[in-house]
N, CA, C and O atoms as a printed pandas DataFrame, in Angstrom:
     atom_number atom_name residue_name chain_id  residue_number  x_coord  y_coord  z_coord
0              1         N          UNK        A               1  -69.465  -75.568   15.309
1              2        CA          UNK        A               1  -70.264  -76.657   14.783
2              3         C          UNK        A               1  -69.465  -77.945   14.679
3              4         O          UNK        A               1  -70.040  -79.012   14.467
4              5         N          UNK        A               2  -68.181  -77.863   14.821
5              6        CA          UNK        A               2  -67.255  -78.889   14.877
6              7         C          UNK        A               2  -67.523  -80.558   15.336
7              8         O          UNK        A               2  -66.970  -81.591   14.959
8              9         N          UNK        A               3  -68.682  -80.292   16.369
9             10        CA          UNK        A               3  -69.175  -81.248   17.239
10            11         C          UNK        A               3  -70.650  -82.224   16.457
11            12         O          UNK        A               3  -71.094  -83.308   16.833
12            13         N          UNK        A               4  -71.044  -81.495   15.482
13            14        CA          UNK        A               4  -71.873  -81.924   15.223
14            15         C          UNK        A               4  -71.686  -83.067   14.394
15            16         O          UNK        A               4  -70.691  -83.345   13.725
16            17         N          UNK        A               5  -73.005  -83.848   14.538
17            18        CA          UNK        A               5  -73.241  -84.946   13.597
18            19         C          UNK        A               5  -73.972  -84.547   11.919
19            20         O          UNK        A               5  -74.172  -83.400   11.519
20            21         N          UNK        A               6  -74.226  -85.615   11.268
21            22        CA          UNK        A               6  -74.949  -85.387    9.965
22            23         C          UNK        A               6  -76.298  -85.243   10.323
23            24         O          UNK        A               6  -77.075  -84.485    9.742
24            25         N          UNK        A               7  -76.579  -85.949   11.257
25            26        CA          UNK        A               7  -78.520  -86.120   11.616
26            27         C          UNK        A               7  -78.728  -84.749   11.710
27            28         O          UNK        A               7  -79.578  -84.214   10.999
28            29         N          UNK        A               8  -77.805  -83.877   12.795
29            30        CA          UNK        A               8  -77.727  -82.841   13.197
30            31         C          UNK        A               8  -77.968  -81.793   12.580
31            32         O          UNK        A               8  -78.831  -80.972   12.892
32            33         N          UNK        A               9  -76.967  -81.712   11.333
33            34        CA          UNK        A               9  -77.051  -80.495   10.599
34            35         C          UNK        A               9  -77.938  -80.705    9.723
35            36         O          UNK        A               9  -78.395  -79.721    9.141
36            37         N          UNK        A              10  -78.470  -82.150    9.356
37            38        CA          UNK        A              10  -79.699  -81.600    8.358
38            39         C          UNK        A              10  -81.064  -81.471    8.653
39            40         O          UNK        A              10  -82.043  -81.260    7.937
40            41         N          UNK        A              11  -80.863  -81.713   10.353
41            42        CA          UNK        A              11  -81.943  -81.330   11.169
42            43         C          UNK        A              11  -82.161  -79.463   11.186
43            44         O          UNK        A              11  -83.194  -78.816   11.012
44            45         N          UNK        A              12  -80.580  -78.927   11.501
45            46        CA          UNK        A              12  -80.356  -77.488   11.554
46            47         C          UNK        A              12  -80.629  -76.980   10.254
47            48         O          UNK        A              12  -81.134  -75.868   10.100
48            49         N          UNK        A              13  -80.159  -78.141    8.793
49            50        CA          UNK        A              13  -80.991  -76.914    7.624
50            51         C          UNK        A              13  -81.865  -77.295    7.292
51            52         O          UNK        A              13  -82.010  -76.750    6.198
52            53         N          UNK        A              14  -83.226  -78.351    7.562
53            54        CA          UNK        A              14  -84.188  -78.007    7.730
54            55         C          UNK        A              14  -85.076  -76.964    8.121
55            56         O          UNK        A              14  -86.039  -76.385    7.618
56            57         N          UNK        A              15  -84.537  -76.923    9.011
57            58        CA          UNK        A              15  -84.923  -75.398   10.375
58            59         C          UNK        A              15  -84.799  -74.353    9.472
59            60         O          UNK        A              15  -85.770  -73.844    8.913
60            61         N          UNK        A              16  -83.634  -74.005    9.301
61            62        CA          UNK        A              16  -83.002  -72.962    8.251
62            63         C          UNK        A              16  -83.626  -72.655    7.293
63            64         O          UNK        A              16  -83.857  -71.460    7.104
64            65         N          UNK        A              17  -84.177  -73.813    6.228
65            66        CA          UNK        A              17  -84.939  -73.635    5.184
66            67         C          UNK        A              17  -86.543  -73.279    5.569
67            68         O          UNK        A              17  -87.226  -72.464    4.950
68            69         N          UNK        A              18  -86.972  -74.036    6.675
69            70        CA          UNK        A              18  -88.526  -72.964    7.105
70            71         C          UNK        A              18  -88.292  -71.958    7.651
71            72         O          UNK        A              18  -89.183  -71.121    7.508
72            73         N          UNK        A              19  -87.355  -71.617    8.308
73            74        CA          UNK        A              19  -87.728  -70.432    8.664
74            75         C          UNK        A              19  -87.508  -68.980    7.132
75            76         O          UNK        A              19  -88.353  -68.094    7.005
76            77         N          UNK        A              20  -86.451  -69.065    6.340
77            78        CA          UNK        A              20  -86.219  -68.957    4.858
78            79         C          UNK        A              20  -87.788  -68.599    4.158
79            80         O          UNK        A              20  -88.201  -67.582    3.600
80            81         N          UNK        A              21  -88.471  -69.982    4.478
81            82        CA          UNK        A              21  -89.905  -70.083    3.878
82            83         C          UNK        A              21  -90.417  -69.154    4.512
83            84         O          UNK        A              21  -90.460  -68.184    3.754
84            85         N          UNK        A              22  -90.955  -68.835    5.779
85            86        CA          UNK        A              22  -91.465  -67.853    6.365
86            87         C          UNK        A              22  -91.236  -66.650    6.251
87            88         O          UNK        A              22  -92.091  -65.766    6.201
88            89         N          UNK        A              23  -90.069  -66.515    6.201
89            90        CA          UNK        A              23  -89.679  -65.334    5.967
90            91         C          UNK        A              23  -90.371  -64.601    4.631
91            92         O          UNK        A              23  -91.126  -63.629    4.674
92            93         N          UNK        A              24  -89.962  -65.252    3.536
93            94        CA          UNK        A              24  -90.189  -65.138    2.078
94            95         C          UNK        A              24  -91.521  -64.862    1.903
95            96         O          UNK        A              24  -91.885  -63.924    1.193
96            97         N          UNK        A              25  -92.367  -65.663    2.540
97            98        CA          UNK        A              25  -93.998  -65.816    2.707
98            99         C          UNK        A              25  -94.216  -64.587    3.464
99           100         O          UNK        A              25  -94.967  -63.854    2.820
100          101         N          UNK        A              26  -93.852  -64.059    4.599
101          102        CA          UNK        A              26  -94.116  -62.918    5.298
102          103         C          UNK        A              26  -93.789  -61.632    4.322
103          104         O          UNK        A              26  -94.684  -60.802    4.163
104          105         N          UNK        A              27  -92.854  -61.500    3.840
105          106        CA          UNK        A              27  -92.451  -60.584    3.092
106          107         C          UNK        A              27  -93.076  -60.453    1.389
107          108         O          UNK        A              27  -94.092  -59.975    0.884
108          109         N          UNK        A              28  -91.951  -61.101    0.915
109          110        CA          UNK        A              28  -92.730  -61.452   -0.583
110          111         C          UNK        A              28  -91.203  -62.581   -0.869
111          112         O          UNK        A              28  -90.185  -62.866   -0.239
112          113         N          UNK        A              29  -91.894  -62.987   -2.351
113          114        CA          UNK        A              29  -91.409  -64.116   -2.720
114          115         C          UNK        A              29  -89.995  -63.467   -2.925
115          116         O          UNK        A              29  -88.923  -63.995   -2.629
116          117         N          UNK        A              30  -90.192  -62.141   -3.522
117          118        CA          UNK        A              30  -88.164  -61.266   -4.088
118          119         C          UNK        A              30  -87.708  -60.989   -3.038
119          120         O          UNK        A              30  -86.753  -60.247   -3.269
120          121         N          UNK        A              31  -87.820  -61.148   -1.930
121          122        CA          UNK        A              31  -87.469  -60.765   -0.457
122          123         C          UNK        A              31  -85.772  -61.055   -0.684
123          124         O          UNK        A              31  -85.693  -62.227   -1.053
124          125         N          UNK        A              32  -84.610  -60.548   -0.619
125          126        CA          UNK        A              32  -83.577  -60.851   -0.564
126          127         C          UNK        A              32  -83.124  -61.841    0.971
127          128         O          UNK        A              32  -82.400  -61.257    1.777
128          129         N          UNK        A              33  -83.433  -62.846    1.203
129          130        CA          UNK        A              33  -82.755  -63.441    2.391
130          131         C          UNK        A              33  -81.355  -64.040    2.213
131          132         O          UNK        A              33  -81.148  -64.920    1.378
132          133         N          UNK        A              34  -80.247  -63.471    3.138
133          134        CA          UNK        A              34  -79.168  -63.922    2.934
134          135         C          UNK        A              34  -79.162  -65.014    3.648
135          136         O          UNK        A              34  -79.835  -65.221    4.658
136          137         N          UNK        A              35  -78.054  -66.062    2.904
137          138        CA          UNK        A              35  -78.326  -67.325    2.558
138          139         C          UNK        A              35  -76.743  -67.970    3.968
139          140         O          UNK        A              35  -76.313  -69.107    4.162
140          141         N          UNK        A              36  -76.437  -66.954    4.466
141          142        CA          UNK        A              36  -74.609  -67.258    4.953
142          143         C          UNK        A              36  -75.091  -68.523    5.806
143          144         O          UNK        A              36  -74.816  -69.551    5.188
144          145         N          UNK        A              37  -75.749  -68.788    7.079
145          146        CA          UNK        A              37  -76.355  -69.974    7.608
146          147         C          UNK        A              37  -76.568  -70.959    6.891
147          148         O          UNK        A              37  -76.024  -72.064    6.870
148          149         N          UNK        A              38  -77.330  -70.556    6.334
149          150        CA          UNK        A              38  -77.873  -72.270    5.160
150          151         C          UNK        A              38  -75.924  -72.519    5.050
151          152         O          UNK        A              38  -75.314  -73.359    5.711
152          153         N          UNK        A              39  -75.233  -71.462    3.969
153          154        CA          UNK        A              39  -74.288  -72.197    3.347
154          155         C          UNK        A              39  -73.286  -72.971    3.912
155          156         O          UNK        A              39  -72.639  -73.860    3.359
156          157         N          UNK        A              40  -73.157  -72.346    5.686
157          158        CA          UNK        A              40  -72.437  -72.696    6.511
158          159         C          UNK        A              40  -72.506  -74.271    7.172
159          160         O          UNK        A              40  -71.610  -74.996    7.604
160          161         N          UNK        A              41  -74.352  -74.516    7.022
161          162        CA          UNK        A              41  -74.647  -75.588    7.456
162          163         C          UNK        A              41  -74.307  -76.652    6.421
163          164         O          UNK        A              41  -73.619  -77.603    6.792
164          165         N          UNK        A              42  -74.738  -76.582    5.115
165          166        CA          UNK        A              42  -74.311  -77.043    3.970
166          167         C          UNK        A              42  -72.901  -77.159    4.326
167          168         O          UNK        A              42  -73.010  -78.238    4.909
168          169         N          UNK        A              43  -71.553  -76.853    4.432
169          170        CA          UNK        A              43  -70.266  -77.060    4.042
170          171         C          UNK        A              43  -70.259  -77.932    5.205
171          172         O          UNK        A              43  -69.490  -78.867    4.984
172          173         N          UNK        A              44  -70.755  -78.006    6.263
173          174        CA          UNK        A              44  -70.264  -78.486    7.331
174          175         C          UNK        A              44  -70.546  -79.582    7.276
175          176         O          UNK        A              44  -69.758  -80.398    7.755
176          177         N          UNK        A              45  -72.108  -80.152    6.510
177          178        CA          UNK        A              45  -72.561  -81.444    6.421
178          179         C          UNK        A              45  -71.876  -81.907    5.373
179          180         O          UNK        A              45  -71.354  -83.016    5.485
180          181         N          UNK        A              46  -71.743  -81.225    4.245
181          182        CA          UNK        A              46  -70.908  -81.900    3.075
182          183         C          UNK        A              46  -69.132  -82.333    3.864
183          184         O          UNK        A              46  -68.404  -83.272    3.543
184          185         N          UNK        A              47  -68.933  -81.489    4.709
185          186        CA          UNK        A              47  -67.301  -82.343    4.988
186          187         C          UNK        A              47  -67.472  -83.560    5.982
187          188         O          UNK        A              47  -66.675  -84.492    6.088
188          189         N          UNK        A              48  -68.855  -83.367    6.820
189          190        CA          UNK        A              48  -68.829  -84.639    7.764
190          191         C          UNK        A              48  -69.276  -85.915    6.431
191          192         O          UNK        A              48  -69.254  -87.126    6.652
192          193         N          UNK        A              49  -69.661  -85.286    5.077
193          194        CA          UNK        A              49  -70.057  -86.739    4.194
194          195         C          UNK        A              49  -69.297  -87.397    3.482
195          196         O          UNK        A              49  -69.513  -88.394    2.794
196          197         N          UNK        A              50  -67.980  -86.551    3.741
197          198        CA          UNK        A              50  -66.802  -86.710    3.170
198          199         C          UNK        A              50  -65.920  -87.914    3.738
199          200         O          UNK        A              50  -65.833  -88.019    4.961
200          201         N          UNK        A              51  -65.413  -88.619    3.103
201          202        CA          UNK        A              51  -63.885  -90.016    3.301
202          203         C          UNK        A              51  -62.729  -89.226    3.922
203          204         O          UNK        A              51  -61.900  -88.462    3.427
204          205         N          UNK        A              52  -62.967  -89.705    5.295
205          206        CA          UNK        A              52  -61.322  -88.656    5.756
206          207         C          UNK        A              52  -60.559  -88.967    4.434
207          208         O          UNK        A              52  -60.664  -88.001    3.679
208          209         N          UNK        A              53  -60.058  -89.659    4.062
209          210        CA          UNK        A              53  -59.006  -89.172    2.991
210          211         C          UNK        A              53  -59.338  -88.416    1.441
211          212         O          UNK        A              53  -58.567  -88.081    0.542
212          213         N          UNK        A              54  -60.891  -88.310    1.572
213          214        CA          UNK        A              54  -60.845  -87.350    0.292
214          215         C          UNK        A              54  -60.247  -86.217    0.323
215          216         O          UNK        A              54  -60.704  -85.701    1.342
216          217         N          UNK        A              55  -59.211  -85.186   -0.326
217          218        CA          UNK        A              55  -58.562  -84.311   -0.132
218          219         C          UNK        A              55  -59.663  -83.006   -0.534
219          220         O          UNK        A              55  -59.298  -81.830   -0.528
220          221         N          UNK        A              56  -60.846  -83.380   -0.825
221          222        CA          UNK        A              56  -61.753  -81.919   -1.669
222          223         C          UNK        A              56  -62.399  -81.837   -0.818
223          224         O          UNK        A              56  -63.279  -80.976   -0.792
């Protein structure tokens, strides 16, 4: 994912989050969906929102 932009990934967890919805809706609302994608997309957009020199 290295390559990606911000437009990008919150285009990709958009996606992520309907399909999440569907899922949940197909199944039931307690449906356990693991979350590792979303979180992956999340860290990746949070470091591209990041100040190269923020150290966190």
């Amino acid at each position: 994912m290295g390559d990606r932009t911000a437009p990008d990934l919150a285009r990709a967890l958009a996606m992520l989050a309907s399909v999440r919805n569907r899922l949940r809706a197909s199944e039931s609302t307690d449906a356990g969906i693991p979350t590792t994608a979303v979180d992956q997309v999340l860290d990746e957009l949070n470091s591209l929102e990041r100040s190269p020199g923020d150290p966190t």
